[in-house]
C-alpha positions in Angstrom: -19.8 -22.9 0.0 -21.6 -20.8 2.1 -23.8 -18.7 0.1 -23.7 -17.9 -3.6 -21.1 -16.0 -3.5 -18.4 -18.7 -3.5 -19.7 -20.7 -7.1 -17.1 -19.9 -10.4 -18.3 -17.4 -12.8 -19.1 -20.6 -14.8 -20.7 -22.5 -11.9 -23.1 -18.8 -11.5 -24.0 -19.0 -15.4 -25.3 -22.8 -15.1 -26.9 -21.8 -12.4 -28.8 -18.9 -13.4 -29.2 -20.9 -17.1 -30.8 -23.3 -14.6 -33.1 -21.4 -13.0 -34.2 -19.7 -16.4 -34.7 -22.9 -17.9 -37.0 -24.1 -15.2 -39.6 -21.3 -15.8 -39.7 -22.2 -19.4 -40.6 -25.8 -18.6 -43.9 -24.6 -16.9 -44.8 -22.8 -20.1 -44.1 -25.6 -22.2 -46.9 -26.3 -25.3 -47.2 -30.0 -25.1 -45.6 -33.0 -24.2 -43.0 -32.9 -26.6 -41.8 -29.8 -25.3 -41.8 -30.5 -22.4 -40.2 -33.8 -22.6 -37.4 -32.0 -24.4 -37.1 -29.4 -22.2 -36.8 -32.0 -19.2 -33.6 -33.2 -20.9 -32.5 -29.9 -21.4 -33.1 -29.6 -17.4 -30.9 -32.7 -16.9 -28.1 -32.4 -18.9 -27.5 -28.9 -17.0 -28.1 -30.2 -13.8 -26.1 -32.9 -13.8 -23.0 -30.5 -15.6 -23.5 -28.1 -12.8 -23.8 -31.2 -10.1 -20.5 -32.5 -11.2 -18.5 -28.9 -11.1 -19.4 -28.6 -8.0 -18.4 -31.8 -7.0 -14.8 -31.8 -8.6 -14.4 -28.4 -6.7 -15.4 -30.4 -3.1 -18.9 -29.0 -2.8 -20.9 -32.2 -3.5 -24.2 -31.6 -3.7 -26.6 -33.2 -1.0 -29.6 -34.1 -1.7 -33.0 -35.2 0.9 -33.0 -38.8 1.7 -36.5 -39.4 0.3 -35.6 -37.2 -2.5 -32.9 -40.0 -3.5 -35.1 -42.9 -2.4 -38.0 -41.5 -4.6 -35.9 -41.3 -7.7 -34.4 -44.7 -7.3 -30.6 -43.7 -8.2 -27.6 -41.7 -6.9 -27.7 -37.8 -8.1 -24.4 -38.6 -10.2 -26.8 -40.8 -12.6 -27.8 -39.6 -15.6 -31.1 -39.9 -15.0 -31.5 -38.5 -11.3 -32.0 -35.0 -12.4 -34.8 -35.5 -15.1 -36.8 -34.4 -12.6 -38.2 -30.7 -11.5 -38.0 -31.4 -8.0 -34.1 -32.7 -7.6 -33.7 -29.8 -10.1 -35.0 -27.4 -7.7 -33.2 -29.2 -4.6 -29.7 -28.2 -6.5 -30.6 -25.1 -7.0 -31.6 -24.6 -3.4 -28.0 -26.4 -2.6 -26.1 -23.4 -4.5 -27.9 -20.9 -2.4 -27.4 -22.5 0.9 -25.1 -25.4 1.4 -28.0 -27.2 4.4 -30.9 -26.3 2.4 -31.5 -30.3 1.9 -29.7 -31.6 5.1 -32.3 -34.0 6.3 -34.1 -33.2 9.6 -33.0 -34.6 12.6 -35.0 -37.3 14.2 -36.4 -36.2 17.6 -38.6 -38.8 19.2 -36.3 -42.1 19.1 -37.0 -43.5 22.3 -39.9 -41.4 23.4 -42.8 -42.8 25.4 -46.4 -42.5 23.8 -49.8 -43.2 24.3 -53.7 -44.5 23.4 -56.5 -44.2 24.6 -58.5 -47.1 23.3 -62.6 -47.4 24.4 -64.0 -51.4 24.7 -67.4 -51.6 24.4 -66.7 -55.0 25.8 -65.1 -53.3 29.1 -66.9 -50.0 28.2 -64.2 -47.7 29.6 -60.7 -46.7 27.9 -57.6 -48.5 28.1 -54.1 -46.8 28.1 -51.8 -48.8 25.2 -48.4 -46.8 26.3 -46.3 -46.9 23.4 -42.3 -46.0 22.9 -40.9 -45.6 18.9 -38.0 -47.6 18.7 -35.7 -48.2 15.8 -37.4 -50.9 14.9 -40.9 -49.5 15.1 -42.8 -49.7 18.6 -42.9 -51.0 21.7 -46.2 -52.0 23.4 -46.4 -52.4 26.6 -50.1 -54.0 27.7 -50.4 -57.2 30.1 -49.2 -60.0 28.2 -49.0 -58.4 24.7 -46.1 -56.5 26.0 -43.6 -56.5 23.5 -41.7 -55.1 20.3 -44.1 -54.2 17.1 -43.3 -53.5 14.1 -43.6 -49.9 12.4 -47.2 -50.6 11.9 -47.4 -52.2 14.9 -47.4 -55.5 14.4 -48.2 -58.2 15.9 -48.6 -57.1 19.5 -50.7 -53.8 19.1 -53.2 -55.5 16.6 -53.1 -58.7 19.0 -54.2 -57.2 22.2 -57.2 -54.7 19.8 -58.6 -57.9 18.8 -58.4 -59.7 22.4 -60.0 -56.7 23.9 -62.6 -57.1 21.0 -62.6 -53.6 19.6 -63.1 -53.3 15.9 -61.0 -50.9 14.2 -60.1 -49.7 10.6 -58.4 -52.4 8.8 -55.4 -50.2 7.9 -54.2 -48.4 11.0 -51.0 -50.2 10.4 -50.2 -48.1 7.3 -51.1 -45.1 9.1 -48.9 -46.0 12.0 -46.2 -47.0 9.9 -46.8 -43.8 7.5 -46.0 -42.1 11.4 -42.6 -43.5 12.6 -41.4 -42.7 8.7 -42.6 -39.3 8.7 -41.2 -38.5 12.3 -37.8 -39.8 11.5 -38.0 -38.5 7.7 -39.5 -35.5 8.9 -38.4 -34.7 12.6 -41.3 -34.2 14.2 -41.8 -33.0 17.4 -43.0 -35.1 20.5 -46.3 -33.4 20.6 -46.5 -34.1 16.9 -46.5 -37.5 17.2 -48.5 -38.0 20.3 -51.5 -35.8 18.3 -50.9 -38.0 15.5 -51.7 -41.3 17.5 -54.6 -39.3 19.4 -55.8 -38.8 16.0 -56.0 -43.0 15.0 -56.8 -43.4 18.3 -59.9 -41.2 18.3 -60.1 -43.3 14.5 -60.5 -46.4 16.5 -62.9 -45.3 18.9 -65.1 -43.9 16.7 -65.1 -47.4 14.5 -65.6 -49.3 17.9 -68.3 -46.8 19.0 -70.2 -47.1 15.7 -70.6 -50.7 15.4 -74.2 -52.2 15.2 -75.0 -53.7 18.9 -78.4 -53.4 19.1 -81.6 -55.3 17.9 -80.7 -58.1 15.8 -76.8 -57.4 16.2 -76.3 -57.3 20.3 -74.7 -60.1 21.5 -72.6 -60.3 18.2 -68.3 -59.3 19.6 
């Protein structure tokens, strides 16, 4: 199915019905409506998934897109929901529209630059994003992390005393899922971690050393 062109008369009719239907939902009155119209939205969807399907044009859906919605697109339920709605509607105009990107950095070699006011200069913390999340490789806390770089990264911040934000492991985790989710580029994952790196320094920078604070780690 390369372009429109190739759906049945009927397939083009559910289609367009489709479409149609999805303008009216924004203009729906109230919740009712609109809850009603959301079946309405469904119960097409999923006739018009299944055509396509029995003629051997399965529709393909993101991976997040099924992992958000928590079921298969053949369940009932998949499409009551604007977005996967939109996603088959994108499918019947172009058969790659939700082919997910492919992930470019597996295996690449990264890097921080992390200030210690204990050391006051910057350390390198070269990083490579593995398929299990990254590997860290700094004197003897050279190792595998997790995704949000765990235990090694956070091990070697606190032996080097720098005090960072509490939660750069969801950010770096957020990372290595948007760069294999999202296929971002080299450069886009090495600004990324300049970024929390420029985070950390700034939290390390900013803490209180003088007066009644210095001496305090």
């Amino acid at each position: 199915m390369a372009d429109a062109q190739q759906l049945g008369q009927e397939q083009t009719a559910w289609r367009d019905e489709l479409q149609e239907r999805l303008g009216e939902f924004d203009l729906a009155a109230d919740y009712a409506d609109r809850k009603k119209k959301l079946d309405e939205l469904r119960d097409l969807a999923l006739k018009l998934h299944k055509s396509l399907a029995e003629a051997g044009h399965e529709p393909r859906h993101h991976r997040y897109m099924i992992e958000n919605r928590g079921c298969q697109p053949t369940d009932p339920e998949f499409y009551r929901n604007i977005h996967a709605v939109q996603d088959l509607l994108k499918f019947t105009r172009d058969p790659h529209a939700n082919d997910d990107p492919q992930d470019q950095t597996m295996g690449h070699d990264f890097e921080m630059s992390i200030y210690s006011r204990r050391w006051d200069h910057e350390d390198r913390y070269p990083l490579k994003r593995t398929a299990d999340g990254w590997f860290l490789t700094v004197d003897i806390y050279t190792g595998q992390c997790d995704k949000g770089g765990r235990p090694h990264l956070i091990d070697a911040l606190k032996h080097d005393s720098v005090h960072f934000p509490r939660d750069i492991s969801d950010w770096f985790e957020w990372l290595w899922d948007q760069a294999k989710s999202k296929g971002l580029t080299h450069t886009e994952v090495q600004t990324a971690i300049d970024h929390v790196a420029e985070w950390i320094n700034a939290t390390e920078r900013g803490t209180p050393c003088t007066g009644v604070w210095e001496g305090l780690a």
